[in-house]
N, C-alpha and C positions, 0 to 999 in steps of 0.2 A: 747311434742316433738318440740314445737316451737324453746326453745333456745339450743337443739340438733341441731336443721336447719339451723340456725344461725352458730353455734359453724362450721359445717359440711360448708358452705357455705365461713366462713372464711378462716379456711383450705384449699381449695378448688385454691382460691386467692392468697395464699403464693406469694410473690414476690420473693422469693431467688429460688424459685421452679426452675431447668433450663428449665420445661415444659410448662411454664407463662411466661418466658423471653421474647419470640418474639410475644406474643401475644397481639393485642390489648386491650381497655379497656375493648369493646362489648365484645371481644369473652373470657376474663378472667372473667369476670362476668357471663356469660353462660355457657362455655365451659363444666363444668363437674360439674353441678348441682342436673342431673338426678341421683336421688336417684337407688338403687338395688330393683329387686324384691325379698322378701325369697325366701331363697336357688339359688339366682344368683352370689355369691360371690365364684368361683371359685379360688381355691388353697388358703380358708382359709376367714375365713369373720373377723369383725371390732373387734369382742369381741375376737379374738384368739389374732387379733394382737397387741392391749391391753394388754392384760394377757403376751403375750411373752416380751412385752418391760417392763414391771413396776416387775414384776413376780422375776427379781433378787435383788432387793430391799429387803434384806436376813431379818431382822426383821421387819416387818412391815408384818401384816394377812391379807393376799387376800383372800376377801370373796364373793365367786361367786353370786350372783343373780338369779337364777334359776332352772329349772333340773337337777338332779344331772350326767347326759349325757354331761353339757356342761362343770364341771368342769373335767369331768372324760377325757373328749377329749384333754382339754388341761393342763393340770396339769404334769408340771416339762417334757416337752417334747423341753427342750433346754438344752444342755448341760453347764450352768451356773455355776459358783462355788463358794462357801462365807469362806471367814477366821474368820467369827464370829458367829452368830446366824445360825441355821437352823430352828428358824419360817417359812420361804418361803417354804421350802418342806413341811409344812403338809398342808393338803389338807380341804379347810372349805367351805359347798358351804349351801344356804338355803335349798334345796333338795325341790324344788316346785312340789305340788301332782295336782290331779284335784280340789281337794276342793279349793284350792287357787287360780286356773285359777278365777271358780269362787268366790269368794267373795275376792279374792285379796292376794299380798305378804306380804303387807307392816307391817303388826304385828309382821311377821315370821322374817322377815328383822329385825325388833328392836331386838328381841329379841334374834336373832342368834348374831347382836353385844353386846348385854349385856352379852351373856355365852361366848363370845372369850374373853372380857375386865374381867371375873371375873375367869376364868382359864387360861389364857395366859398374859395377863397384857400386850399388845404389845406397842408400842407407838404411833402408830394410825393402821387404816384398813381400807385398799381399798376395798370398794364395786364397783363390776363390775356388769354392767347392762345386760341382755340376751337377748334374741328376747322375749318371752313369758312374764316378765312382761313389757315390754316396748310396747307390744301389747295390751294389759289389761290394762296398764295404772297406774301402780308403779308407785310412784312420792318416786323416791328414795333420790333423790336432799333433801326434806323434810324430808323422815325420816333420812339420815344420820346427818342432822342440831338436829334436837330433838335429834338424840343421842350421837351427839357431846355435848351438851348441858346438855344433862342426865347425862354422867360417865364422862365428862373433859376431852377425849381423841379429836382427830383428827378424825375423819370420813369422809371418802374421795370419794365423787360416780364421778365413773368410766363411764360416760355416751357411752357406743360403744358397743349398738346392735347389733348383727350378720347382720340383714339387710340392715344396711344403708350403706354398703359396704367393700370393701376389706379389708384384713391384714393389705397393708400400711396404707392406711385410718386408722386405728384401731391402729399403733403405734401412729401417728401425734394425735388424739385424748386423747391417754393418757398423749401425751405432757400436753394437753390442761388443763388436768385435775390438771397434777403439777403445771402448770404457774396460775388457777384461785384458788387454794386452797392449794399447798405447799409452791412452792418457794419464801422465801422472809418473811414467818410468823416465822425464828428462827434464833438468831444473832449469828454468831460464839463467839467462847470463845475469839478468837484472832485471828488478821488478818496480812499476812504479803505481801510484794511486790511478793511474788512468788505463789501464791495462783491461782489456774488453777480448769476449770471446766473441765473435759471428758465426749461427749455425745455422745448417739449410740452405745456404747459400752458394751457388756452384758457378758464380762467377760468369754467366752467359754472356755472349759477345765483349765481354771485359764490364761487364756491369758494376761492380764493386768498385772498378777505379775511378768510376763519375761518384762516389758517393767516398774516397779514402781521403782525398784531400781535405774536405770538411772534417773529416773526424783529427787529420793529421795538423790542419788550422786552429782546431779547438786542443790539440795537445793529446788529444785519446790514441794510443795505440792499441794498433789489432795485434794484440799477442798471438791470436790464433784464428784464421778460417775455417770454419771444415762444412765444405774443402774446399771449396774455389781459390785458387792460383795456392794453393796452402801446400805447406811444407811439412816433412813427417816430425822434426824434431820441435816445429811450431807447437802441433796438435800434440805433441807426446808435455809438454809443459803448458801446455793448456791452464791445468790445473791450477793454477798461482792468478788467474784472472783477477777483477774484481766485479763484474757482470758482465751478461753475456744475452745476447739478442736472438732472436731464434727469428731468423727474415722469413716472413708470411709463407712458413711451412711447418705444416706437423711430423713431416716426414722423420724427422731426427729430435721427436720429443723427446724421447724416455735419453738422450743425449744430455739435453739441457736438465731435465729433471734430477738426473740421476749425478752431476758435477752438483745441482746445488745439495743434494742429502749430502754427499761425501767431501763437500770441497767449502759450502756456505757459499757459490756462487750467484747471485738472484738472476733470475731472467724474465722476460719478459718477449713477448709476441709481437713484431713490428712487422712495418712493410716500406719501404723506400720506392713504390710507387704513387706517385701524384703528389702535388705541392706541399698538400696541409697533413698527407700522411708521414713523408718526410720529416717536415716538422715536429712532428707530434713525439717521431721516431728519437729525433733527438735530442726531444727535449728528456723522455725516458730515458734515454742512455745519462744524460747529464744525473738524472737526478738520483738515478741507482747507486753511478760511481759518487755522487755525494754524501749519500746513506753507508758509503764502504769506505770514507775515511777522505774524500777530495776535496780541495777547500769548493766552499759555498761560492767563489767568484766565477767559478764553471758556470753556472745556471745563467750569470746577468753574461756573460761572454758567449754563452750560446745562441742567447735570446739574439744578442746583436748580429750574430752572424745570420741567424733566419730573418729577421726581416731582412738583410741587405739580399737574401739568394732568393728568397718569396718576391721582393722586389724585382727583383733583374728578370725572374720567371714569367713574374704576370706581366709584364712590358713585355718580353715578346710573343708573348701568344697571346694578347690583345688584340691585334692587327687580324688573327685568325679568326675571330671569333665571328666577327660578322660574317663571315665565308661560312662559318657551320652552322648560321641560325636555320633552325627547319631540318639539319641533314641528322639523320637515324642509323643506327646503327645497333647490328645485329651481333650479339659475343659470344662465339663455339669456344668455349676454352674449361678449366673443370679446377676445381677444387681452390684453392686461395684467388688465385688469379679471376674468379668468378667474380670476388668486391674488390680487389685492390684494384682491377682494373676500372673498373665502373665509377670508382670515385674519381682516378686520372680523367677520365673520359668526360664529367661531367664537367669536372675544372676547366674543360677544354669548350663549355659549351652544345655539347652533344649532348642526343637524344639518344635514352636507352631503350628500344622493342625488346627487348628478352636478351638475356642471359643464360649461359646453360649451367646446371647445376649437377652434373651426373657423376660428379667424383667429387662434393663438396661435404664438408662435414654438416651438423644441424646447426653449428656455430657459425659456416660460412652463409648461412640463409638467413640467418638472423641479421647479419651483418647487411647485406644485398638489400634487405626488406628496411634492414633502416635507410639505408643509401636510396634506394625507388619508392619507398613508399610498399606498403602492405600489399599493395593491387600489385605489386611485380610479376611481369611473366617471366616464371625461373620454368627452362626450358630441363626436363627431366631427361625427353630420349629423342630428339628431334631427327625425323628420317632425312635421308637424301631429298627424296621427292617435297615433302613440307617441307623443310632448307629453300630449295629452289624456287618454289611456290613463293613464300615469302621474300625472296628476295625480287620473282619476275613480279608482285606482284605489287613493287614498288615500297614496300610494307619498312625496307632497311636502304640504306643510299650506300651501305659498304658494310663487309662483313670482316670481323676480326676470329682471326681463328689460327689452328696450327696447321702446317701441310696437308693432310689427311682430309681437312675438307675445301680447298681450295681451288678442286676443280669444279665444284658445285657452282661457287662461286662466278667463274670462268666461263662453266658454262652456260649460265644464266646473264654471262654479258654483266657481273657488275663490280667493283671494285675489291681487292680484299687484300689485307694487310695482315702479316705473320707476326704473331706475337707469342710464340710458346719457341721451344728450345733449340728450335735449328732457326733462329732468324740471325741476319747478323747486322742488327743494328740492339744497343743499350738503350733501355728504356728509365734507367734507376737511376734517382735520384730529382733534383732539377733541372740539370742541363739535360737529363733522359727524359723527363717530362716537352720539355720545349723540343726534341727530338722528335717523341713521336705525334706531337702535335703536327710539326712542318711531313713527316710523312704520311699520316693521314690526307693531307691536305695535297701532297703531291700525290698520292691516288686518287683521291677522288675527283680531282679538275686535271686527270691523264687525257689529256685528248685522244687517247686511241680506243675509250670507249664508246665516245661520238663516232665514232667510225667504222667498230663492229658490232655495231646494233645496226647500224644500216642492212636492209636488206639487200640482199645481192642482186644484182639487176636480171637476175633470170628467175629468181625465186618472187611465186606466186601465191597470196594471202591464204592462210590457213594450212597451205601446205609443207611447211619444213617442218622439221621436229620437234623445235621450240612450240609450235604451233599445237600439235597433234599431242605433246606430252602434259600442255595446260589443258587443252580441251578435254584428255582423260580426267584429268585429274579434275575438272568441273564437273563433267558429269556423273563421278563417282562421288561428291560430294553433293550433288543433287538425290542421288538416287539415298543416300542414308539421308537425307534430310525429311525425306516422304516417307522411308521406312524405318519408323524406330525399332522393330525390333529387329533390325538386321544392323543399324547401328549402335545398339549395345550388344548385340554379338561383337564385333568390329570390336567396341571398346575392350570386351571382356577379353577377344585373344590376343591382345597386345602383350609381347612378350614383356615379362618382369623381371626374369632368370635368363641371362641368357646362355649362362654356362648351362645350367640344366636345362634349358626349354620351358620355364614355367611360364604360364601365361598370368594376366591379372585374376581372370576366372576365376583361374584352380587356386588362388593362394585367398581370393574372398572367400570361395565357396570352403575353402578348408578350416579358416578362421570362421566360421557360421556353424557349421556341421560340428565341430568338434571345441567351440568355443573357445577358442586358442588367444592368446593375450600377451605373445613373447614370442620374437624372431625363431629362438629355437623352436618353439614349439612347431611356426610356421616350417622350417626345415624339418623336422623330424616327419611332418607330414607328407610336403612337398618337395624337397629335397630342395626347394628353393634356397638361395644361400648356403649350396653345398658346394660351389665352386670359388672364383674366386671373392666369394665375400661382399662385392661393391656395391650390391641389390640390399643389403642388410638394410639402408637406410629408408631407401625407398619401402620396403616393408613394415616398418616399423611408423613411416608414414600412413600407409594402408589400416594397419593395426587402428592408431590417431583416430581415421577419419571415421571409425564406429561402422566395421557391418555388423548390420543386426544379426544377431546370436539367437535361434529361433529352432525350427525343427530344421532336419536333417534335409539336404534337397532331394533324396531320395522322397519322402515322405512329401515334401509339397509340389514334387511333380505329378504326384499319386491324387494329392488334393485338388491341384488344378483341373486333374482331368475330370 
């Protein structure tokens, strides 16, 4: 696990990270070292977020490492799509028993790549590492080298244990894995000045092919995806690009970063959701590849093709506009998708009530606050019951969000529309733009909501659920409204931690008492941000907003008395 610690420790570091931006050397060296304890990786640990990023990689056999539990958890739970192979959909995992705990993987490991390479013939295969044997002490590293060695293929180990932390943690790690053992070991056939990397991008419902003909119109080729619909020997020649885009994710920064130190590839930060971000997208791509040697007639050739596709865009979602004057709209979704969406959304004429912000970097708020305006409600940790509230209380006309909160929705009787990774319509690009305009538009004028808001003909006022669960929820907002000091209790135990259990309280009261001025410090205290990490920012928030630094609360409970 040493140069796991190392690998984890680097990552960690990112300088393009905007989390590291202001940080000094001490505290970007320390800052997020503390490893996870099993099963503290809430909403997803290092090996899912692994598997999720490399996973569309359409030929190329993903072959799990473990229990046959961990490939069954994550296995094709992204709505990915490939125009060529469907190797990546079948499902290969070692299926590790007890005998193996004891006396080990590592045979099982060889030999499950020799039966993939002698019935599939792939052209290499990622071995992803598990908790269980990276606990027991798999030296996968070794066997995938012997059987690289053995059968001539690529064998590629995946090092991202479920325990050493998070999802993102677990995409940036598969980076890690293409930059030490794919990219750069396979020459393209042929290179041309228009040659572009795409990273971060995993191809949802076929998203990338609303956005490939425009590039393939303007003469740009995608040398390489990674990963969506992408190919192993694309990504292994990656390297020979001449810039490369990183679509509205940080997930695979230290990816982009790390091709331009070694390769002079530039990148830049886009997003191919809504009209003028599109735009903007390609107008950056033009002007990189012209910095890298393209002629200068790129730029007036691109320009023309965006006005003609911004044209044909706002033509037909014109017609919608008057249909969404007045209608509001509430956005569960987290991290990039927090602004890229918001600006589609506004192009479209909608009104944004809040946004949530709970997986968003401090760069995605920035973005949000310039898109709404400073007064933005960025929704930090919005409960069930508030969701619902706000929406019966007419506050949002449709709620966009991922599965996970859709029956809220539902059950509040009001419309709601999936836009995170199991949806299967493409939102990217222009023609994905006017997409999800006509399906907003077909939820929200569904006539079958007219129909179950109707009370049922036996049901009597105040008495259903819906009834009974507003009316709590008023009078518990009555009753902290007359007792302040039982609504800042209320506020203080709002959880902040929720892997550890911290509340707001204990992580003020501990920055007060002990005058603390650094995340870490907040952890060392509180343990807060001992799990999976994603409260770090929210703290550092907290930190921001100045508690006073004063005596001890021991001491001024003493006083007040």
């Amino acid at each position: 696990m040493t140069s796991l610690s190392a690998t984890i420790q680097d990552v960690f570091n990112e300088p393009s990270c905007a989390k590291n931006a202001n940080k000094s050397e001490a505290e970007k060296k320390k800052g997020c070292t503390k490893q996870l304890q099993p099963g503290g990786a809430a909403g997803g640990c290092a090996f899912d977020g692994a598997k999720i990023a490399l996973q569309p990689f359409t030929d190329v056999a993903h072959l799990v490492h473990g229990p046959i539990a961990c490939e069954g958890n994550s296995w094709d739970n992204r709505g990915a799509a490939s125009s060529g192979s469907d190797l990546w959909r079948t499902s290969f995992t070692t299926d590790m028993n007890e005998t193996d705990v004891v006396f080990g993987g590592e045979k099982r490991l060889f030999k499950s790549c020799r039966e993939i390479i002698e019935k599939y013939d792939p052209p290499a295969i990622f071995v992803y590492q598990t908790c269980v044997p990276a606990m027991i002490g798999d030296d996968i590293n070794a066997v995938c080298k012997a059987a690289s060695e053995k059968f001539g293929k690529p064998v590629i180990p995946v090092n991202a244990p479920g325990f050493v932390g998070p999802k993102n943690l677990g995409n940036k790690l598969a980076g890690e894995a293409l930059l030490d053992h794919v990219i750069g070991t396979v020459e393209p056939e042929y290179t041309t000045p228009y040659d572009i990397n795409i990273i971060g991008e995993f191809n949802l419902s076929g998203e990338l092919w609303q956005v490939k003909p425009l590039l393939d119109e303007l003469g740009i080729r995608v040398l390489s995806c990674i990963s969506g619909d992408g190919r192993y020997n694309e990504v292994a020649a990656s390297h020979r690009a001449k810039a490369s885009m990183m679509v509205c994710s940080k997930a695979m920064i230290n990816v982009a970063r790390k091709m331009e130190e070694r390769y002079g590839i530039p990148f830049f930060e886009g997003s191919f959701y809504g009209i003028e971000d599109s735009s903007d997208s390609l107008r950056e791509l033009a002007r990189l590849l012209i910095s890298q040697g393209a002629p200068e007639e790129l730029m007036a050739r691109t320009e023309k093709l965006i006005a003609r596709e911004e044209a044909r865009a706002w033509a037909a979602i014109a017609k919608y506009k008057p249909r969404f004057k007045g209608k509001k709209v509430l956005l569960i979704t987290g991290g990039v998708k927090s602004w890229s969406v918001v600006a589609a959304l506004q192009e479209a004429g909608l009104e944004l009530v809040g946004t949530s912000v709970k997986k968003s970097t401090r760069e995605d708020k920035e973005r949000i606050k310039e898109l709404m305006g400073q007064d933005a409600h960025l929704i930090e940790d919005m409960t069930p019951r508030e969701m619902y509230k706000m929406l019966k209380d007419a506050k949002a006309d449709i709620m966009l969000s991922g599965g996970r909160s859709q029956f809220i929705a539902l059950k509040a009787t009001m419309p709601w529309l999936d836009i995170n990774q199991e949806r299967h319509h493409a939102y990217m690009g222009y023609i994905g733009m006017v997409k999800l305009v006509k399906e907003i538009d077909k939820t929200l004028y569904n006539p079958v909501w007219e129909q179950v808001r109707k009370p049922a003909p036996w049901a009597k006022p105040g008495e259903s659920w819906q009834d009974k669960a507003l009316a709590q929820i008023a009078a518990e907002e009555a009753e902290l409204a007359a007792d302040p000091v039982k609504a800042e209790q209320v506020r203080r135990a709002k959880a902040v931690c929720i892997c550890k259990s911290v509340s707001l309280g204990a992580i003020e009261d501990a920055i007060r008492d002990f005058g603390l001025t650094s995340v870490e410090g907040v952890r060392e205290k509180t343990n807060a941000s001992g799990g999976c990490g994603a409260c770090a920012l929210r703290i550092e928030e907290i930190l921001e907003a100045g508690v006073v630094v004063g005596q001890p609360t021991e001491l001024q409970n003493v006083a007040a008395e």
